[in-house]
KEPANU-350926 format. One record per atom (N, C-alpha, C): residue number from 1; residue in one letter; x, y, z. Coordinates in pm, 1 decimal, always signed. Each point is the difference from the previous one (the first is absolute). Last residue first. Layout:
<atoms>
[atom NUM,'a',[X,Y,Z]] ...
</atoms>
This chain:
<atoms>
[atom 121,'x',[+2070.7,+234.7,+2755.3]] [atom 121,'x',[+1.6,+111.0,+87.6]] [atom 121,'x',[+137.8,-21.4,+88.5]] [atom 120,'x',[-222.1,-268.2,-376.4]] [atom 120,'x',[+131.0,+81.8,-48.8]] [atom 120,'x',[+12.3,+56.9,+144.5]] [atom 119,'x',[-397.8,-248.9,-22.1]] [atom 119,'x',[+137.4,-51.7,-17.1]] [atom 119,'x',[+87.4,+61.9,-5.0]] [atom 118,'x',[-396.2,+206.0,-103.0]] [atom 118,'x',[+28.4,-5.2,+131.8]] [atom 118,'x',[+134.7,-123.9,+33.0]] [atom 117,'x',[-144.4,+89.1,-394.0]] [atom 117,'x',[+61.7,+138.3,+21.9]] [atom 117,'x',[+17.3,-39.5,+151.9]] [atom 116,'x',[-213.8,-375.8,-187.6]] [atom 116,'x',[+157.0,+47.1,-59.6]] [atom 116,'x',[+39.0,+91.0,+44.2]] [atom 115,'x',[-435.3,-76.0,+53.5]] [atom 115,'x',[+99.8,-73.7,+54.2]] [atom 115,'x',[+117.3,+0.9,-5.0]] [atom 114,'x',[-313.9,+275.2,-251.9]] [atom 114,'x',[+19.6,+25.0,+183.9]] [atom 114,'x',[+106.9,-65.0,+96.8]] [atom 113,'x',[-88.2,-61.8,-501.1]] [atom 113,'x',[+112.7,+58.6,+29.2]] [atom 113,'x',[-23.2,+37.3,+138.7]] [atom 112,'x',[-319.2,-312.0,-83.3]] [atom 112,'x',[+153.9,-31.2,-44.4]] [atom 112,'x',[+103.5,+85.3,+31.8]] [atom 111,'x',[-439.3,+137.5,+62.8]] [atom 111,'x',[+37.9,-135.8,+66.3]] [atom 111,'x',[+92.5,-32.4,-19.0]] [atom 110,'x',[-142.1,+227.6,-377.9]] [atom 110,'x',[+3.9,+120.3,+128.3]] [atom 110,'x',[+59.2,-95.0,+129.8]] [atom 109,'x',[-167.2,-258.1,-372.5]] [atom 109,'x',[+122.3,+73.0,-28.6]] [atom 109,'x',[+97.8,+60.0,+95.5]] [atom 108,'x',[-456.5,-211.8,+57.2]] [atom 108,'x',[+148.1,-104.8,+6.4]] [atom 108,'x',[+87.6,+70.8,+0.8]] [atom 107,'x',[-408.8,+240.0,-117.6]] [atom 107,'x',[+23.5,+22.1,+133.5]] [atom 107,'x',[+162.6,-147.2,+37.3]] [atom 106,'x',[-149.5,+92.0,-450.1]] [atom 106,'x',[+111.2,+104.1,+69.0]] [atom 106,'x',[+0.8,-17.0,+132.2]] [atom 105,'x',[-203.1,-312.2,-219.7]] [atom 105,'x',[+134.9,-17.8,-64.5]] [atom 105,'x',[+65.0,+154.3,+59.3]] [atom 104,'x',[-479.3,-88.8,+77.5]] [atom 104,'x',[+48.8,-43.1,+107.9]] [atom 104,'x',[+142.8,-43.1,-18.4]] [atom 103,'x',[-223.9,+334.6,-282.7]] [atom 103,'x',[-2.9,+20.0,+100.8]] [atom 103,'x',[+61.0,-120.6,+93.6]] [atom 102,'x',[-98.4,-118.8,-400.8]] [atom 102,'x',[+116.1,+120.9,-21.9]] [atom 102,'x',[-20.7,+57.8,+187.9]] [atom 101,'x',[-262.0,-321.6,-107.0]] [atom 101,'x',[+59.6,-67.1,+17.5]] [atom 101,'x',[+156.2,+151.2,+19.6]] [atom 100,'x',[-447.1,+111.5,-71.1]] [atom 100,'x',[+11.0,-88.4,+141.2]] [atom 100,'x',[+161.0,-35.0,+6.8]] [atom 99,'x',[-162.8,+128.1,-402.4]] [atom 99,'x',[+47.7,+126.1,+86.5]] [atom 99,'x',[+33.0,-26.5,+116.2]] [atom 98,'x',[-144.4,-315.8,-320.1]] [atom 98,'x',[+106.3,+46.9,-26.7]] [atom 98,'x',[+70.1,+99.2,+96.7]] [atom 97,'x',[-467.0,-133.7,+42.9]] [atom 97,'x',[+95.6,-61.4,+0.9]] [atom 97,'x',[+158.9,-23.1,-6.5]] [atom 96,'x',[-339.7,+306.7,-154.9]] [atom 96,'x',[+24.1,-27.5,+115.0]] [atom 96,'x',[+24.3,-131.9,+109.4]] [atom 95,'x',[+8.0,+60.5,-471.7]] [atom 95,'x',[+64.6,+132.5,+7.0]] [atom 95,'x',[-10.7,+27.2,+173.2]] [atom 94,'x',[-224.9,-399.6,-231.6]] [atom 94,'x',[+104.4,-1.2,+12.5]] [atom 94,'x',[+96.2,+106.0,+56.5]] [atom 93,'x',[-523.9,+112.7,-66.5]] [atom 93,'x',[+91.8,-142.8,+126.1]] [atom 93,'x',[+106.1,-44.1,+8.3]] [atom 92,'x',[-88.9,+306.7,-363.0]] [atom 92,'x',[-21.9,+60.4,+157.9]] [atom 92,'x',[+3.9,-104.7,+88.4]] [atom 91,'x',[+20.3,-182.9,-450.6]] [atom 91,'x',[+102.1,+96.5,+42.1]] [atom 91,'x',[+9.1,+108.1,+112.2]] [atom 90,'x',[-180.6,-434.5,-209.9]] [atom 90,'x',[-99.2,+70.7,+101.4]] [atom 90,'x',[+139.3,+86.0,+59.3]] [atom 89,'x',[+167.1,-350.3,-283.1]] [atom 89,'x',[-150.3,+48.0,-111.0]] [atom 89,'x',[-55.3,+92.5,+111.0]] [atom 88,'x',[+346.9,-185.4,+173.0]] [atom 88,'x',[+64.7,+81.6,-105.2]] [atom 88,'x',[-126.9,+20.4,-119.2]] [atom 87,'x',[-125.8,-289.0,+421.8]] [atom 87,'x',[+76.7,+168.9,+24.5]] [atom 87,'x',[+31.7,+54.0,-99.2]] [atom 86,'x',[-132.3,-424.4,-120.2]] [atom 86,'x',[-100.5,+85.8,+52.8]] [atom 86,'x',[+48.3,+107.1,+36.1]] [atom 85,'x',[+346.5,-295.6,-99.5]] [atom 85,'x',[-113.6,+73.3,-140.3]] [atom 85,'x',[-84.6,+83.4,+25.4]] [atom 84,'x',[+208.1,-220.5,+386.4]] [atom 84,'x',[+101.7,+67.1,-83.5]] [atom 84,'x',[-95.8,+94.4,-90.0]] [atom 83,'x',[-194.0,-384.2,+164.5]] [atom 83,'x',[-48.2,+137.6,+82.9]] [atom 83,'x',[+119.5,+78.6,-64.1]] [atom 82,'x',[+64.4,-428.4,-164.6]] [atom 82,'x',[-174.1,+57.8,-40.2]] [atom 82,'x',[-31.9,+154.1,+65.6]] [atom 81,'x',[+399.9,-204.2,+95.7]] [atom 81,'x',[+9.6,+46.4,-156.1]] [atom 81,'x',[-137.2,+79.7,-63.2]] [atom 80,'x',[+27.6,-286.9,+423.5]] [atom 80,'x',[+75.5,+130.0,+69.3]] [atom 80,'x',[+20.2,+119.4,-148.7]] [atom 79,'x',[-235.1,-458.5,-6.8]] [atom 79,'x',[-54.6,+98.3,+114.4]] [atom 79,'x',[+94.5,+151.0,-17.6]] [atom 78,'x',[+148.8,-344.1,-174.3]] [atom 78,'x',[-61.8,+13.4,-78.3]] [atom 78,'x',[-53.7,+94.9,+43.1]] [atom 77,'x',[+310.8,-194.1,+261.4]] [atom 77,'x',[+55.0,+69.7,-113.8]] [atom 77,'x',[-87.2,+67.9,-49.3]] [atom 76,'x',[-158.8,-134.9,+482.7]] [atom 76,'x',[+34.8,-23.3,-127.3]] [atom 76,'x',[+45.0,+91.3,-103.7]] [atom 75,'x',[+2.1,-28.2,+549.3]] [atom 75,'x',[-87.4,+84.4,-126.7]] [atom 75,'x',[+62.7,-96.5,-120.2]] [atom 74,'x',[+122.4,+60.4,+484.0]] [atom 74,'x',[-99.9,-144.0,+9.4]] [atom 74,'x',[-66.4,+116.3,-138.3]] [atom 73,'x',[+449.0,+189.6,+187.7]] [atom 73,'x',[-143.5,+29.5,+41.3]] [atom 73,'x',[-137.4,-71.8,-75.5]] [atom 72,'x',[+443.2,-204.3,-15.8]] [atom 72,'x',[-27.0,+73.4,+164.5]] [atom 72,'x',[-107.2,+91.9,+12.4]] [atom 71,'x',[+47.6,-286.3,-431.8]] [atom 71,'x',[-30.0,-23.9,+127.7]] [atom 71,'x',[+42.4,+37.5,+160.4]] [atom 70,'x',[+80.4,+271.6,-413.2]] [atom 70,'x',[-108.2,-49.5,+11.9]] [atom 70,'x',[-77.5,-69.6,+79.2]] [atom 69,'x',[+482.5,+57.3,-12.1]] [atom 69,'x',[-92.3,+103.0,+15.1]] [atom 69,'x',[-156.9,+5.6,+5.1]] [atom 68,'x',[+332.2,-312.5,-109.7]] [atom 68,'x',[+7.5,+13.6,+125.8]] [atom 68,'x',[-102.1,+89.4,+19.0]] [atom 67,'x',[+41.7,-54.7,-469.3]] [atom 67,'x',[-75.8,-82.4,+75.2]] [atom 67,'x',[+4.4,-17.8,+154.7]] [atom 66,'x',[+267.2,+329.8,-203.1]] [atom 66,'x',[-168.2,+28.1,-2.4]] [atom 66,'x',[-29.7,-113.4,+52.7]] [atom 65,'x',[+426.9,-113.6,-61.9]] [atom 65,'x',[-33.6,+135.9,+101.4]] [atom 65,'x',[-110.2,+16.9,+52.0]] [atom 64,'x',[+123.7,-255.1,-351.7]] [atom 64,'x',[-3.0,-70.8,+99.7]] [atom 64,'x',[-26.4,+87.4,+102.4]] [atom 63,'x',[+72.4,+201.8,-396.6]] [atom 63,'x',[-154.9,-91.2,+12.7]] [atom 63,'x',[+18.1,-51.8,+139.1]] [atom 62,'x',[+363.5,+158.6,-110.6]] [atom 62,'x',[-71.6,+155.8,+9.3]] [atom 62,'x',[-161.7,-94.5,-17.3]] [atom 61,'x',[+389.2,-248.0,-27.1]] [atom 61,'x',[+15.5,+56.0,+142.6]] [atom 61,'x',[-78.7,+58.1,-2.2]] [atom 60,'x',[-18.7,-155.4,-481.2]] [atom 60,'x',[-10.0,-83.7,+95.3]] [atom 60,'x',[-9.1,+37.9,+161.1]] [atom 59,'x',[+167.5,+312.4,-298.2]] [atom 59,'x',[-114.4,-29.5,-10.4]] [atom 59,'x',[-82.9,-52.9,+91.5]] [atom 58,'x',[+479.3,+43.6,+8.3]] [atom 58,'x',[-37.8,+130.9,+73.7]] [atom 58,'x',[-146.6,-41.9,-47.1]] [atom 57,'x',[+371.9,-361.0,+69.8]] [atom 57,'x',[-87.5,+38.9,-134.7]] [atom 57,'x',[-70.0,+104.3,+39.9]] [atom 56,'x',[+491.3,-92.1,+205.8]] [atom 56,'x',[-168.7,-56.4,-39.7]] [atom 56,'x',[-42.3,+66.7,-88.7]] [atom 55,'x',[+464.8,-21.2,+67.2]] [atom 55,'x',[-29.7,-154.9,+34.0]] [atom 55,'x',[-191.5,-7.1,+4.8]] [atom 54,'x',[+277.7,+486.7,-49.3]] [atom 54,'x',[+1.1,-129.2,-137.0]] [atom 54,'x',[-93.5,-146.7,+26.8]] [atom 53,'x',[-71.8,+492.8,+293.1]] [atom 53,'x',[+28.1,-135.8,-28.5]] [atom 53,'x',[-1.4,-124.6,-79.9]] [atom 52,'x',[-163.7,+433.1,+24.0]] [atom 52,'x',[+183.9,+18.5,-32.3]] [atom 52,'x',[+42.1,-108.3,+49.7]] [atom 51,'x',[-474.7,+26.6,+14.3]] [atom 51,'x',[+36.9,+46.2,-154.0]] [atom 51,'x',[+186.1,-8.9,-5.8]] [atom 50,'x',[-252.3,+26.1,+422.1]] [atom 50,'x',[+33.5,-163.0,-59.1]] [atom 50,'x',[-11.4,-16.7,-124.2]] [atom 49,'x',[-14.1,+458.9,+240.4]] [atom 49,'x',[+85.8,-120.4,+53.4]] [atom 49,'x',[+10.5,-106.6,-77.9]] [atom 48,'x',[-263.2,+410.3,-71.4]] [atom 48,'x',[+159.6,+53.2,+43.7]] [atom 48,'x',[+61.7,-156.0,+25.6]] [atom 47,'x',[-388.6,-73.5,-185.0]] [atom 47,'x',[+108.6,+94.8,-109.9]] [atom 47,'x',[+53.7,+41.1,+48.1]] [atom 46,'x',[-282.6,-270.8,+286.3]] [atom 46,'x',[+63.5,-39.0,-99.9]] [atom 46,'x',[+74.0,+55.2,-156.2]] [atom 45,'x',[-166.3,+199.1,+425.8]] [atom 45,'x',[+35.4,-67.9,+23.7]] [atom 45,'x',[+76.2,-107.7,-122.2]] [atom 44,'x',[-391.0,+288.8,-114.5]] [atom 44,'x',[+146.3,+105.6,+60.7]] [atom 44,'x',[+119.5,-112.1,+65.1]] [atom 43,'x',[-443.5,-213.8,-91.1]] [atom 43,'x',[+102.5,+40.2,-157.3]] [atom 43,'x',[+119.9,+116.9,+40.7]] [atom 42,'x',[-235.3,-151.6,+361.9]] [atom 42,'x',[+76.1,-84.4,-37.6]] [atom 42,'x',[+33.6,-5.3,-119.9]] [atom 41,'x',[-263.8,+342.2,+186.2]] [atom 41,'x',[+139.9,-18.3,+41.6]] [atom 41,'x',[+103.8,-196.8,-37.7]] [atom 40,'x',[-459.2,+184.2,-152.3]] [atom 40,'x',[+92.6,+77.7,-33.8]] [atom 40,'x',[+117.4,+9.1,+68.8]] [atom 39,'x',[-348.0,-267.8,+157.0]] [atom 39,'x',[+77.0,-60.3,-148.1]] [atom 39,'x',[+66.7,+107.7,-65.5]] [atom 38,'x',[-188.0,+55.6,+427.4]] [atom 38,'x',[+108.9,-94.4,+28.0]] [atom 38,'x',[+53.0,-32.1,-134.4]] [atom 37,'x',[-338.6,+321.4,-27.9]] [atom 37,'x',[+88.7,+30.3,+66.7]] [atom 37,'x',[+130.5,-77.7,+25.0]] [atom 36,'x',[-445.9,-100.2,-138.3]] [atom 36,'x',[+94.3,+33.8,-77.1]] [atom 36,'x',[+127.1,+46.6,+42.0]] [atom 35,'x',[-351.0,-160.7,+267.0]] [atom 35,'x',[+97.1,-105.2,-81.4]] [atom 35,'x',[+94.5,+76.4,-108.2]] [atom 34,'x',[-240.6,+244.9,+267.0]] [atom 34,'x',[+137.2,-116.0,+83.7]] [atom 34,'x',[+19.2,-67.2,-42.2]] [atom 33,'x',[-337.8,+282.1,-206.8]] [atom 33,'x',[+104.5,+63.0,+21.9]] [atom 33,'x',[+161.9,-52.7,+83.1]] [atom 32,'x',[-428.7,-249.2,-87.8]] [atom 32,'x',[+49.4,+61.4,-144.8]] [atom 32,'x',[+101.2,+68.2,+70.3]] [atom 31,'x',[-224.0,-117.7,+313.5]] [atom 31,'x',[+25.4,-88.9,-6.3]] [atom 31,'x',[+109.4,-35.0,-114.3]] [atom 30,'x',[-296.9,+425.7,+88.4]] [atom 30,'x',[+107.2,-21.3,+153.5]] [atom 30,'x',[+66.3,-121.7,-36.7]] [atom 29,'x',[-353.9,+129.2,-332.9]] [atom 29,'x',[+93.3,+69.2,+15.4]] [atom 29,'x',[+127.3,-30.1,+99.1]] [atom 28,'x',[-328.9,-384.7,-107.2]] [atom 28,'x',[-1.9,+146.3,+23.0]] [atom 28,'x',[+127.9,+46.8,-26.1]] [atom 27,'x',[-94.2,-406.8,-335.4]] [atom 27,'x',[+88.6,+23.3,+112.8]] [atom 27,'x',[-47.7,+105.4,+70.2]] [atom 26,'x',[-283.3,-239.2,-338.1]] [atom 26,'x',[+63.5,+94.7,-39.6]] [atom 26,'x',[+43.5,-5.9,+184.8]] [atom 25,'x',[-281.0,-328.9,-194.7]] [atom 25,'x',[+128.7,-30.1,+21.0]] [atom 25,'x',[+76.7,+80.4,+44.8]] [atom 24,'x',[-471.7,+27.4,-119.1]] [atom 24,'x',[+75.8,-46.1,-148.7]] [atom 24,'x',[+103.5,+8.7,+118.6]] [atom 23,'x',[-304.6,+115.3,+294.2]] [atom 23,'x',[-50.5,-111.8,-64.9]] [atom 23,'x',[+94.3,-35.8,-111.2]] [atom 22,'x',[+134.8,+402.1,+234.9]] [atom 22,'x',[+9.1,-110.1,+105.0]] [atom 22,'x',[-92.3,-128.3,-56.1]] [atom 21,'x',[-32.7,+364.5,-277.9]] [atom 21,'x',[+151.4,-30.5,+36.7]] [atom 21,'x',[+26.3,-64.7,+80.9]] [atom 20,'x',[-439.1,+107.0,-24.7]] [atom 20,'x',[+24.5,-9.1,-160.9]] [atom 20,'x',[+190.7,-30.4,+33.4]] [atom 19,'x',[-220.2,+209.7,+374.5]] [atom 19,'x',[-17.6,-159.1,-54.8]] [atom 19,'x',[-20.8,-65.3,-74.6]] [atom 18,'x',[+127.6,+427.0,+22.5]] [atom 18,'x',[+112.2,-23.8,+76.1]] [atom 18,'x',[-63.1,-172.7,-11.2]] [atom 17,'x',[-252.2,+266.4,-209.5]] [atom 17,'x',[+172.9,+16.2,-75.5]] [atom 17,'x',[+66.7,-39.2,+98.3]] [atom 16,'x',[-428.6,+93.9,+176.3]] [atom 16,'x',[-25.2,-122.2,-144.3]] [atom 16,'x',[+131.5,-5.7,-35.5]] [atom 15,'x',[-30.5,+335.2,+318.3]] [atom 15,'x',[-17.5,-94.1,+41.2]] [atom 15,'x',[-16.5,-152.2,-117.0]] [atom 14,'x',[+32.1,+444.6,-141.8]] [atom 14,'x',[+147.9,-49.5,+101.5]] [atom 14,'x',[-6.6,-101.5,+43.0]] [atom 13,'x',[-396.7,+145.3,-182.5]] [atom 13,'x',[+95.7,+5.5,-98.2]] [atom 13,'x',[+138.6,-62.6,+40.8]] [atom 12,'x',[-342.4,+167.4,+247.6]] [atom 12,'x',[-10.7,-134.4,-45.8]] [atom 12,'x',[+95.7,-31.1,-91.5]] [atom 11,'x',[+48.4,+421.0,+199.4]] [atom 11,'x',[+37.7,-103.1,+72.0]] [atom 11,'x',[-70.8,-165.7,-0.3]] [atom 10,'x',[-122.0,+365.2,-292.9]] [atom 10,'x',[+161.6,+63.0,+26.6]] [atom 10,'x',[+66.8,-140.5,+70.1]] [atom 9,'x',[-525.8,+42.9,-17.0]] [atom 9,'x',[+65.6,-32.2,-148.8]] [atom 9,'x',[+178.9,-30.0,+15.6]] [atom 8,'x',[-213.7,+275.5,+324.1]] [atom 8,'x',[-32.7,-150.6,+25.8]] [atom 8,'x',[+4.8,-104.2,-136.9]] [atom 7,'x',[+91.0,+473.8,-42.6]] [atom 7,'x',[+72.0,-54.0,+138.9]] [atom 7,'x',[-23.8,-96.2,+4.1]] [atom 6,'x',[-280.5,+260.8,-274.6]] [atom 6,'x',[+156.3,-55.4,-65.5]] [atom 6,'x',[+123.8,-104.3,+67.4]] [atom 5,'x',[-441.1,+114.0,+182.1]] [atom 5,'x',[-13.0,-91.7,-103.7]] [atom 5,'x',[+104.1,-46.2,-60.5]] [atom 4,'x',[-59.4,+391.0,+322.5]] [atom 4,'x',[+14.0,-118.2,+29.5]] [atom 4,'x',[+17.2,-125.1,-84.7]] [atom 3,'x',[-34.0,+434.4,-216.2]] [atom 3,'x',[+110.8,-65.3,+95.9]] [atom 3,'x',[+7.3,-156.1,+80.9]] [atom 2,'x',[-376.2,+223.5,-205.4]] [atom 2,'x',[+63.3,-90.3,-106.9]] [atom 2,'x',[+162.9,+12.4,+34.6]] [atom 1,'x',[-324.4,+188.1,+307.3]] [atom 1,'x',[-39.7,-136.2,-29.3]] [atom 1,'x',[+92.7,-63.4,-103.4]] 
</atoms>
């Protein structure tokens, strides 16, 4: 009995925290992770590239970026800072997250040199 209890406690719990994050703004996981994703490549993007370009302003390009970003996936700055925080305060939700993403930066990886090796043939 005081299994079951723990159990149905277990998954209210999940259930309240997920609409406790879908009521304050907080991004899911799947939405958080593509957005972040695109914004870590456009700070990668803009320190291999438009940092060694004297004529811009690598800041300025690196906002304008995000704001593309943002509105391709229809999220706000604020939105996206607010759920930021939230992951880095809920360090098991971020940590899988993180992992998602490490996983889908190798499966690209692997893809890459497939392509390549098979080019060479």
């Amino acid at each position: 009995m005081k299994q079951f209890i723990v159990t149905i406690l277990f998954f209210c719990s999940i259930g309240c925290n997920n609409k406790e994050k879908k009521n304050s703004g907080i991004l899911d996981r799947e939405k958080m992770q593509a957005v972040l994703w695109d914004i870590i490549e456009a700070d990668v993007f803009t320190e291999q590239f438009i940092k060694k370009d004297s004529l811009k302003n690598a800041a300025v390009e690196n906002a304008q970026l995000q704001n593309k970003i943002f509105s391709m996936h229809q999220v706000t700055k604020a939105d996206f800072y607010k759920s930021y925080e939230y992951y880095l305060l809920h360090t098991g939700e971020m940590r899988i997250l993180l992992d998602s993403m490490t996983t889908k930066a190798e499966r690209n990886r692997t893809k890459m040199f497939e392509r390549h090796a098979g080019g060479n043939k």
